[in-house]
Every structure is written in C-alpha cells, then in structure tokens.
C-alpha positions as MATLAB code, in Angstrom:
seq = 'XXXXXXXXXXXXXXXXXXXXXXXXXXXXXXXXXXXXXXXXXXXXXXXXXXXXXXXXXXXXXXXXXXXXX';
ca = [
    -148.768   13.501  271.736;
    -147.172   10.651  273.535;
    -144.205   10.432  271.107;
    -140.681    8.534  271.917;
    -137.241    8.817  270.852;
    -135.613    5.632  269.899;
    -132.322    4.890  269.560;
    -129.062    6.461  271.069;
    -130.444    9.014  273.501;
    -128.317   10.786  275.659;
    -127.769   13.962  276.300;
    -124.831   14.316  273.782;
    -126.749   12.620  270.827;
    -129.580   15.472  271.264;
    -127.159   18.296  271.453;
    -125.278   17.105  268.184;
    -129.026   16.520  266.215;
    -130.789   19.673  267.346;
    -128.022   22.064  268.168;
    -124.991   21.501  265.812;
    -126.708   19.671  262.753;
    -129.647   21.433  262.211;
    -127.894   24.598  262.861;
    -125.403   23.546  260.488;
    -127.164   21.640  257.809;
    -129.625   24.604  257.267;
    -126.963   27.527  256.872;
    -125.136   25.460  254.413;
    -127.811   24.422  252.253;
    -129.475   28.280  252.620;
    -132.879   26.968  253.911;
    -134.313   26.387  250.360;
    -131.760   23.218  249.643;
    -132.482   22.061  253.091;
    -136.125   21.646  252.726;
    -135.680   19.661  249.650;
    -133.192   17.715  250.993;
    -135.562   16.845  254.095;
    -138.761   16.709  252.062;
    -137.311   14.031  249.628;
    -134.817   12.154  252.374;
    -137.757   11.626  254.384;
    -140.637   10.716  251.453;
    -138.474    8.502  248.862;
    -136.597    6.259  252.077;
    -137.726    3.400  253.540;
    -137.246    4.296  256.874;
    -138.807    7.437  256.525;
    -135.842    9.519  258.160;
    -134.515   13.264  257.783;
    -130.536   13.462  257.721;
    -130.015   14.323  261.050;
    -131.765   11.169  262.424;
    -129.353    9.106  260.577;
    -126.382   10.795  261.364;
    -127.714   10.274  265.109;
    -129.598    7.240  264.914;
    -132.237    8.486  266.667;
    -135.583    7.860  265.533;
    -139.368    8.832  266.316;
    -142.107    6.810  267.267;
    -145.654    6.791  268.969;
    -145.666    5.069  272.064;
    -146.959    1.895  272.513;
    -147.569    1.815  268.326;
    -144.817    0.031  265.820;
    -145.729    0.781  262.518;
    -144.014   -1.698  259.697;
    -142.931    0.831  257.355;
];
C-alpha cells in the first residue's frame, strides 16, 4: 500500500496510539460513541485526523504523494 507514518514515531508514540488510546477511547465511549466521534473528527476537520492521531501527532500519508488538504 506503500503508506508512511509522519510525525513523532517511536516506539513509545505507537504503543500509547494503538495500545492505550484506542483501547481506552473505545471502552469509554461503548463502541457506538466512538464511531461517531471518529466518523465526524475525521470528515468535518481540516486535517482529516481521528483523535488518537492528534493526541500523538502522528499522521498518515502515501509515500512519495502530499496531498493539500
């Protein structure tokens, strides 16, 4: 798929966004609320990210491809 992460990548960063938020942020908001959440976050911002990629900075991209919005 030749997709990158961007941002602060370490091991630390990827532990907190895929182990302890997501974890987290979906047994709080019982699934349902977290889809929302997620589903609007990511179509009504102009970055286009989900909560846990702010709260890590992290962000997706294709390689080699910079899209402007």
């Amino acid at each position: 798929m030749k997709i990158e992460l961007r941002g602060k990548v370490n091991w630390w960063t990827l532990f907190v966004r895929e182990v302890i938020w997501k974890t987290g942020y979906w047994i709080l908001t019982l699934f349902i609320g977290g889809i929302i959440l997620d589903i609007a976050m990511i179509s009504f911002s102009k970055k286009k990210l989900a909560p846990r990629d702010i709260v890590t900075d992290i962000t997706l991209q294709y390689e080699g491809v910079n899209y402007p919005f």
